[in-house]
C-alpha positions in Angstrom: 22.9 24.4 57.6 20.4 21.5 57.1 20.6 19.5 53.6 17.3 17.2 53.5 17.2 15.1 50.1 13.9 14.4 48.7 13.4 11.7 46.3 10.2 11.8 43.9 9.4 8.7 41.9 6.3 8.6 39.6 5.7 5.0 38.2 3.2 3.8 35.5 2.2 0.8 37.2 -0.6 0.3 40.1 -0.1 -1.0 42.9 3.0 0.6 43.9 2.4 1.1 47.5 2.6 5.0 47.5 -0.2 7.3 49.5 0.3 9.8 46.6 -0.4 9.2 42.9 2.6 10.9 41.0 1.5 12.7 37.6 2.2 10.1 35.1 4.5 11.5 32.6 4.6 8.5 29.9 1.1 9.0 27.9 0.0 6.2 25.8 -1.8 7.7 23.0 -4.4 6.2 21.5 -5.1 8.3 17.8 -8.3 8.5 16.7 -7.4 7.2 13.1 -9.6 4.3 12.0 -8.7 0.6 13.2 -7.0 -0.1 9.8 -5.1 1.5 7.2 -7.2 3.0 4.1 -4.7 1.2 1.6 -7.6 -1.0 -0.2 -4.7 -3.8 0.1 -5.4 -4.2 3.6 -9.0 -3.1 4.4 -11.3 -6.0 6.2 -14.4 -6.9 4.7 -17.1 -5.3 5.3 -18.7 -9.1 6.0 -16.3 -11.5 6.5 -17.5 -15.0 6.2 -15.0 -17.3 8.2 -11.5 -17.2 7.3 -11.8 -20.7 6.2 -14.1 -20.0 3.4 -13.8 -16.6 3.0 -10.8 -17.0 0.1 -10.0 -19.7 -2.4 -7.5 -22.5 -1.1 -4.2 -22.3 -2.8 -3.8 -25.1 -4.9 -0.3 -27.7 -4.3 1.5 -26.7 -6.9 1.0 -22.8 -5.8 1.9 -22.8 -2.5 5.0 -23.0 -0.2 5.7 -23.6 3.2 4.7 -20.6 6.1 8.0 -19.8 8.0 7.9 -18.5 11.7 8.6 -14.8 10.7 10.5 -13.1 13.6 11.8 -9.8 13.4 14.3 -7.6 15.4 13.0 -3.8 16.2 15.8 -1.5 17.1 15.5 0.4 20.1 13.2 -2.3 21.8 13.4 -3.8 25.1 11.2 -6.8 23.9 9.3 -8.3 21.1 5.7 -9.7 21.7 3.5 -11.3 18.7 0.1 -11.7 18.1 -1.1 -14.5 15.6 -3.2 -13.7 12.4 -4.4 -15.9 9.8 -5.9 -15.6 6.5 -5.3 -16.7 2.7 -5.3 -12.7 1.4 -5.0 -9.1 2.4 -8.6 -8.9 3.4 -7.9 -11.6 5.8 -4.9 -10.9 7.2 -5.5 -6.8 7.8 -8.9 -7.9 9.7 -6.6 -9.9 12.2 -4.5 -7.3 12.5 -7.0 -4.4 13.5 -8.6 -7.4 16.2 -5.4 -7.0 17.9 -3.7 -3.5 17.1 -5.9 -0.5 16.3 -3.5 1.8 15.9 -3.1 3.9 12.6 -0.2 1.6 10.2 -0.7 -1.2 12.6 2.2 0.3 14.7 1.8 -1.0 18.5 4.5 0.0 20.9 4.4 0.2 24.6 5.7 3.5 25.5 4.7 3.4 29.8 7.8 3.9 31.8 9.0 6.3 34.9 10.1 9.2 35.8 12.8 10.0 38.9 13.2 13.8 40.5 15.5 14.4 43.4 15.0 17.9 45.4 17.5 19.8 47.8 16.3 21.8 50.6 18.2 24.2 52.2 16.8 26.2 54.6 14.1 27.7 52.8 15.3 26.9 49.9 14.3 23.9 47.5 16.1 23.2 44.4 16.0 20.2 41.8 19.2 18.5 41.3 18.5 15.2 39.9 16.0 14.5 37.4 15.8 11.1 35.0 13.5 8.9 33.0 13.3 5.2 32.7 12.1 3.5 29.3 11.9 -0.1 28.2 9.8 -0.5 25.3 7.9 -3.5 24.4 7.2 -3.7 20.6 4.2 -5.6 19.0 4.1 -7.1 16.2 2.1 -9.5 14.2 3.0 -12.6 13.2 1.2 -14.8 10.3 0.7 -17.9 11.6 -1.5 -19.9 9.2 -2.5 -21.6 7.0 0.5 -23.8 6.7 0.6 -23.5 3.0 0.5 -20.0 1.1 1.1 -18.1 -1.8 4.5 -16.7 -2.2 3.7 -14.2 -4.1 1.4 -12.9 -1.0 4.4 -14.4 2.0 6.5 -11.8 -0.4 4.3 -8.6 0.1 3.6 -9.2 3.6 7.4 -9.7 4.4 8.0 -6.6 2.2 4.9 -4.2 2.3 3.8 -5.3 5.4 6.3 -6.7 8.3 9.0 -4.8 7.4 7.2 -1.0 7.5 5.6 -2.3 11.1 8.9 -2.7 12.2 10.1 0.5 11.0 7.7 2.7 12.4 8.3 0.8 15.4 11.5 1.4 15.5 10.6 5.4 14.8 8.1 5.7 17.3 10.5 4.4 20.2 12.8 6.9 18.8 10.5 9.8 19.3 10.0 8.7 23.0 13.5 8.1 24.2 13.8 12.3 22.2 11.4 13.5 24.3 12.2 11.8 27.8 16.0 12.9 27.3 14.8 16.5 27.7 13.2 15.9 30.4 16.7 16.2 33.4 17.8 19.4 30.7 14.1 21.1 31.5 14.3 20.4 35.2 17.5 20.4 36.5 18.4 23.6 39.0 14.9 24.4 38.7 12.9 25.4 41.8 10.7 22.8 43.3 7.6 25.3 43.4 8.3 24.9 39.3 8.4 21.3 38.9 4.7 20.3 38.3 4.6 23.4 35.4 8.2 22.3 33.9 7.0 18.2 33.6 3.1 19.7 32.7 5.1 21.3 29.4 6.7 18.7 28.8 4.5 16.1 28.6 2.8 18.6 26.3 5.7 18.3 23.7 5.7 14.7 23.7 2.2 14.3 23.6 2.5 16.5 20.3 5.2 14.4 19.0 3.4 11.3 19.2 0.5 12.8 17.5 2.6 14.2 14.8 4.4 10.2 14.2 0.9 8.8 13.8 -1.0 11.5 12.0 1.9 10.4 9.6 0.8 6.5 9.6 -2.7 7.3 8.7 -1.4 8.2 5.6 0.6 4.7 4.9 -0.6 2.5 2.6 1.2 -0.5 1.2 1.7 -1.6 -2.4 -1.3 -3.1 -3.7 -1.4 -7.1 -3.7 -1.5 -8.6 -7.3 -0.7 -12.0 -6.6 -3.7 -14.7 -6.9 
């Protein structure tokens, strides 16, 4: 009797050298919410002036020292920032949607890969071996100026702001390492001629999942800003 093994590997990245293009099973969804939350705190202007005279300076005695905010996001591979500056709300949500459009500012990488091994014998092809691979870069932003700032406002966006990012982050990544753990259950001792419809439903119920998480977002909205 003849065993042949057949390894499939379908990888998110280009380049990879293969004659066949593998159906990518890690989506990135893009939701069609609007570029920024509709909490009034953090909608941008609609004219914004430069952010150098767009808000009042904070006066000396009103202002502490900016930290380098980093933050941890559990579940992540990887932490990359992006820098946004600005003197209010207004401000700092406009730099935020320049560099995340995502509903609740919540920017994750969710690409990865996807590893099936097949049996033949004789006529016969079976799947025994099925796995996903997932190493999730999370974005965040990080206020990086001015130098000198409120504390009332370095409060809420430590509070209302960072710290929700990080959390949905941290849900998000979550819901993707959920969904690709179903993926060997679906497809193991499966026949190979039901592959392509087993991973076509599956990506169908992540896809779906993802949707759901930001549909959620869209309805965040932090505490309004009452500091000067």
């Amino acid at each position: 009797m003849r065993k042949v093994a057949l390894i499939i590997v379908a990888v998110l990245v280009a380049g990879c050298g293969s004659t066949t293009t593998p159906t990518p099973i890690i989506i990135l969804v893009t939701p069609t919410p609007s570029v920024a939350p509709t909490a009034t705190a953090l909608t941008a202007p609609t004219s914004t002036p430069p952010l150098a005279t767009s808000s009042p300076s904070p006066t000396p005695a009103a202002v502490v020292d900016l930290p380098k905010l980093t933050r941890t996001v559990p579940g992540a591979s990887k932490t990359k920032y992006y820098d946004v500056v600005g003197n209010s709300p207004q401000e700092l949500g406009l730099g935020m949607a320049t560099h995340c459009s995502s509903a609740g500012f919540v920017c994750v990488d969710t690409g990865g890969e996807w590893n099936i091994t097949s049996t033949t014998r004789g006529s016969s092809c079976t799947i025994t071996k099925a796995s996903t691979k997932y190493s999730p870069t999370a974005i965040l932003p990080r206020w990086s100026g001015p130098s000198k700032v409120y504390p009332e406002l370095l409060t809420w966006w430590q509070e209302q702001v960072l710290a929700h990012i990080v959390s949905s982050d941290a849900q998000l990544i979550k819901i993707v390492k959920a969904q690709n753990k179903r993926f060997p259950k679906l497809l193991l001792g499966k026949p190979c001629s039901q592959r392509q419809a087993t991973i076509n439903k599956w990506e169908r119920a992540r896809t779906k999942a993802i949707n759901a998480f930001y549909a959620k977002e869209q309805a965040w909205a932090p505490s309004p800003y009452t500091g000067p």
